[in-house]
C-alpha positions in Angstrom: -78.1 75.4 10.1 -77.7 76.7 6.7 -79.3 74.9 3.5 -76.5 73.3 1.6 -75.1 75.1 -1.2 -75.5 73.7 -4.3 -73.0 72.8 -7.3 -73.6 74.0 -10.5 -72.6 71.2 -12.9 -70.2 72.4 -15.9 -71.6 71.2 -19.3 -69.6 68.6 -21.2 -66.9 70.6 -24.0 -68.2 70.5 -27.5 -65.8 68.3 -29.7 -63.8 70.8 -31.8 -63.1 69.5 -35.2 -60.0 68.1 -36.0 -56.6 70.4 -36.6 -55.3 69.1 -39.6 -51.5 69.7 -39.4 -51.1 68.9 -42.7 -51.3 71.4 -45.5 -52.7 69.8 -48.3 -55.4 68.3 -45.7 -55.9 72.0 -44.7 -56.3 72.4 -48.3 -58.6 70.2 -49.3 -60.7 71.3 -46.4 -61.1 74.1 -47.4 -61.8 73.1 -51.4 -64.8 70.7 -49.7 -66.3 74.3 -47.2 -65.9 76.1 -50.8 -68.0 73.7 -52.7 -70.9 73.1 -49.9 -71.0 77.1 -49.2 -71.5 77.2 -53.1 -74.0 74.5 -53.3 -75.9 76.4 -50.4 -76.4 79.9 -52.2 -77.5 78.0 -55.6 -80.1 75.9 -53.9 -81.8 79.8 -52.4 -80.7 81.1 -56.2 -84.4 82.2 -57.8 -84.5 80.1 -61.0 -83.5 81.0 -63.8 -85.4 82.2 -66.8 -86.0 79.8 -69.8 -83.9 80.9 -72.8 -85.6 83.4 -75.0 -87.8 81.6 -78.4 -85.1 81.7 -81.2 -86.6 84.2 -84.2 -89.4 83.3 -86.3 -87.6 82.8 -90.3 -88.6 85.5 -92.3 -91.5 84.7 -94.7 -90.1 84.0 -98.4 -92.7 84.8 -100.8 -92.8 84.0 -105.0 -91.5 87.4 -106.5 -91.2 88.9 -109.5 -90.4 92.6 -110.5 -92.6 95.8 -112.0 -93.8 94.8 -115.4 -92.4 91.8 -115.5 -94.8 88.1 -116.1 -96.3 86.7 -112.5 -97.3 83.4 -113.9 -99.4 81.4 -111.9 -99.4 77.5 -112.6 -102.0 75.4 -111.6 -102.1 71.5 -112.0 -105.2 70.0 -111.7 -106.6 66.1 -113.4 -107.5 66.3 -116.8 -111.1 66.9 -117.7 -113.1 66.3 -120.7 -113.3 69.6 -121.7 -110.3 71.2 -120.6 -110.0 74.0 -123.0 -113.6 75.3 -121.7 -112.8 75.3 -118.3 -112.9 79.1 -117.0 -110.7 80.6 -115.1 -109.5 84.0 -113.9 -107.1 85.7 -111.3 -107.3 88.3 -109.4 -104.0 90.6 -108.1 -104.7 93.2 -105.8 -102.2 95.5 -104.1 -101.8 95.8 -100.4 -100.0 99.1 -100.2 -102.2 100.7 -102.8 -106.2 99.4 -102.8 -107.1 101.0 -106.1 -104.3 98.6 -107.8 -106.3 95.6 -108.8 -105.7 93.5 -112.2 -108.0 90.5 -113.2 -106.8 88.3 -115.9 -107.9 84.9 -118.0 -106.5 82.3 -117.3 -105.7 79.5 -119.9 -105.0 75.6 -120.2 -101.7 74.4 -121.2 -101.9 71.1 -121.7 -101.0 68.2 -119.0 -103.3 69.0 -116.7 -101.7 72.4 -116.3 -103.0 75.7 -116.6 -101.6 79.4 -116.5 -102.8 82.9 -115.2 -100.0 85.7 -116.4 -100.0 89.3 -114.6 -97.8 92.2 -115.0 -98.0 94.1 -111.3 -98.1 98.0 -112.3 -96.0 98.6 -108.7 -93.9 97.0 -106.2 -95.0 96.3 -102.7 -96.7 92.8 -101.4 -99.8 91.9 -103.5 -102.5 88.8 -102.7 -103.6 86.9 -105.7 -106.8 84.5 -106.0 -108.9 83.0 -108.6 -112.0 81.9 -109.8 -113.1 79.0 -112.0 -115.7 76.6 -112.9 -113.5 73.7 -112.1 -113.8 72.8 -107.8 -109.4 72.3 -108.3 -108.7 75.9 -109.7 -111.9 78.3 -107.8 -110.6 79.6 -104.4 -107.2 79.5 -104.5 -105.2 81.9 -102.9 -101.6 83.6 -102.3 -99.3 86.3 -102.3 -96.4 87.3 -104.6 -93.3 90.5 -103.7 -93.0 92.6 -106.5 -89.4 94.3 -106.5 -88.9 97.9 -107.9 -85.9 96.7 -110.6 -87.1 96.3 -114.0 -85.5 92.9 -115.8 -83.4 93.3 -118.6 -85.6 94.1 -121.7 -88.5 94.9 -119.8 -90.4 97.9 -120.8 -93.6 99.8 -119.0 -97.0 99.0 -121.4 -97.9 101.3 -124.3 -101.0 103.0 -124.5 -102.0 105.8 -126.9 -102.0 109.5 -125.5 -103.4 111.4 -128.3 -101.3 111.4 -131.7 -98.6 109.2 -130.1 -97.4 106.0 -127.9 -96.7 106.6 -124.2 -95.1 103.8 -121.9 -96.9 104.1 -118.5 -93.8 105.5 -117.1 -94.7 108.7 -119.4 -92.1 107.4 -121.8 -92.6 108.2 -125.3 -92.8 105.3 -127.4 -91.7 105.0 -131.2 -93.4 102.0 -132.6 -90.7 100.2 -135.6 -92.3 96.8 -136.6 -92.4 93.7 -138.8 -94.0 91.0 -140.0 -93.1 87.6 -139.6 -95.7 85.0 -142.2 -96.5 81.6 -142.0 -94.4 81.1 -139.2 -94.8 77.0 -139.1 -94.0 76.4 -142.5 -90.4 78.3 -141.9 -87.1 76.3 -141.8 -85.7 76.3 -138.0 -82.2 78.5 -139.5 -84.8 81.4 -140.4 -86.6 81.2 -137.1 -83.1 81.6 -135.5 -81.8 84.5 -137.7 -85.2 86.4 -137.2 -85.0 85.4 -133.2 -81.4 87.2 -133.6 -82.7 90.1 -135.2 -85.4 91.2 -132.9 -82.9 91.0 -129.4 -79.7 92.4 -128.1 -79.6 96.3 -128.0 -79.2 96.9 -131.9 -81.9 95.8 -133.0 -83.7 97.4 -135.8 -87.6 96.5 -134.5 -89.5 96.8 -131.3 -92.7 95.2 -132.6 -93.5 92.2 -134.4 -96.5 90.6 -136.4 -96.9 87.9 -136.7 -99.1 85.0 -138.7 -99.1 81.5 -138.1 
């Protein structure tokens, strides 16, 4: 007789979700697939890169212009002997090598003490100094010089042949005065002779002076 023939057995249905009828249901099942689909993709998003450094502030340096007084102040404790205590400072131009001034400096009472240079040319310099005392040798720093010349600020004169020359190539006529024994006079004529020698009528652009 022939073998029995067998059954196959049909698998059990897969429960189908549940038809919401409703339409805000609907709604907010499809608001939840929304979310989870976007929840997926971030979690395979590459991370992302860390926010750039913010700038660097630009550097501010002690400025002064062309010709004009770089002081630099010092302030140190008092020695014994503080009017011998040497010291000098050196300016030197990093745009142009063969620039290089090298003053005294001097004490000014308090502890404090002064080197004054007039930079022949803008452009960043590096100052330094050198001293007998341990708190003034070794210092070091830089200064911008800018191109415009403060008000009443004239180039140095030097003597080229028979007459004055301002370093610009300017030729210099020298009117001057004499002002004598400067301490003993009232404060009302050291004010009238201050007024004299400013403003852009005045009748000298040299003065003498004894103390």
């Amino acid at each position: 007789s022939p073998p029995p023939r067998s059954h196959a057995v049909p698998a059990p249905a897969r429960a189908l979700p549940p038809i919401h009828t409703n339409p805000e249901q609907r709604l907010e099942r499809c608001k939840q697939d929304l979310l989870l689909s976007r929840a997926q993709a971030e979690d395979k998003r590459p991370p992302s890169p860390p926010p750039p450094l913010p700038s660097p502030a630009p550097l501010l340096l002690p400025s002064c212009t062309v010709w004009g007084i770089c002081e630099l102040h010092f302030e140190i404790e008092p020695t014994t002997q503080p009017f011998e205590t040497e010291l000098h400072a050196t300016l030197e131009s990093y745009d142009d090598p063969t620039q290089r001034l090298r003053v005294r400096g001097f004490y000014d009472g308090g502890g404090i003490y002064r080197a004054r240079l007039s930079p022949p040319i803008a452009g960043r310099w590096r100052w330094s100094t050198s001293s007998s005392a341990a708190g003034l040798d070794g210092r070091t720093g830089e200064i911008m010089v800018s191109e415009d010349l403060e008000p009443g600020v004239l180039p140095p004169v030097h003597a080229d042949g028979r007459v004055f020359r301002h370093a610009d190539g300017r030729e210099h006529f020298s009117v001057g005065t004499t002002a004598y024994a400067w301490i003993h006079q009232s404060d009302e004529l050291l004010e009238q002779t201050f007024t004299t020698l400013k403003g852009p009528g005045a009748a000298f652009n040299k003065l003498r002076m004894t103390i």
